[in-house]
N, C-alpha and C positions, 0 to 999 in steps of 0.2 A: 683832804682825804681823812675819812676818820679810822680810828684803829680798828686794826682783824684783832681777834678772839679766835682763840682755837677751843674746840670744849669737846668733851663728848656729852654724845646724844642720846637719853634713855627715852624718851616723848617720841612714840610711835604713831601719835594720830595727832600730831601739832602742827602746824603752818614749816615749820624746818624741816621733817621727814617731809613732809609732801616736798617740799625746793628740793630737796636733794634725791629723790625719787625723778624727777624733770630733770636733773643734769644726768642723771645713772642713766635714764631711759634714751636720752639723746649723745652719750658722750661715747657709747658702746655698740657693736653691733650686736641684733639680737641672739645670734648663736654664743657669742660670747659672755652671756650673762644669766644672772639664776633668776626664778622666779621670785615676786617680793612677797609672795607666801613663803618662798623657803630661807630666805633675808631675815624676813619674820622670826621661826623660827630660831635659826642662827644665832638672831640678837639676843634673843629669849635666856642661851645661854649661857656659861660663865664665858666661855672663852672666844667670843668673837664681838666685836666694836667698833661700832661710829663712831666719828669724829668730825667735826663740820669746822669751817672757817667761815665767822660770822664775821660782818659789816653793819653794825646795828640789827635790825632783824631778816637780813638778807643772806642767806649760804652764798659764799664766794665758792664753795669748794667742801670736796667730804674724803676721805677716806674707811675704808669697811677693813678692818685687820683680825687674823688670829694672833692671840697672843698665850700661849702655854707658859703659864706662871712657873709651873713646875720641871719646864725645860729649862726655861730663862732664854725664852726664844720667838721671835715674831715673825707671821706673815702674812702682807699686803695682799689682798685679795683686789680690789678695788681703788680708784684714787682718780678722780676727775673736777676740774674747775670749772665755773661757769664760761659755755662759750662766747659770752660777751666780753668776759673777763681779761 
């Protein structure tokens, strides 16, 4: 087994956001979940973040968070592993 990496994710049109757009699309039902134009968005600004859990170049896993620096305060919007995984 080789090692997970956790990182965040700024590469919006890379082989990793697509993987983790396929867990997001499959791991949620769709009332439950935002468009990935407004994901987009989101990302775009200071205060919300990807994070993936890589396996070589494979996402095992992502979380999507707000995090208000100036609260000092976070929250998990998101968080789904691959269902093979």
């Amino acid at each position: 087994m080789e090692s997970i990496i956790l990182k965040k994710t700024d590469d919006f049109t890379s082989s990793e956001f697509e993987q983790v757009l396929n867990i997001y699309s499959v791991s949620f039902p769709p009332v439950e979940t935002k468009p990935v134009e407004k994901i987009l968005d989101l990302l775009k600004g200071d205060d919300y973040h990807l994070y993936t859990a890589m396996e070589k170049s494979k996402v095992l896993g992502f979380s999507l968070l707000y995090v208000f620096s100036d609260l000092k305060i976070g929250l998990l919007d998101y968080m789904a592993v691959r269902p093979v995984y």
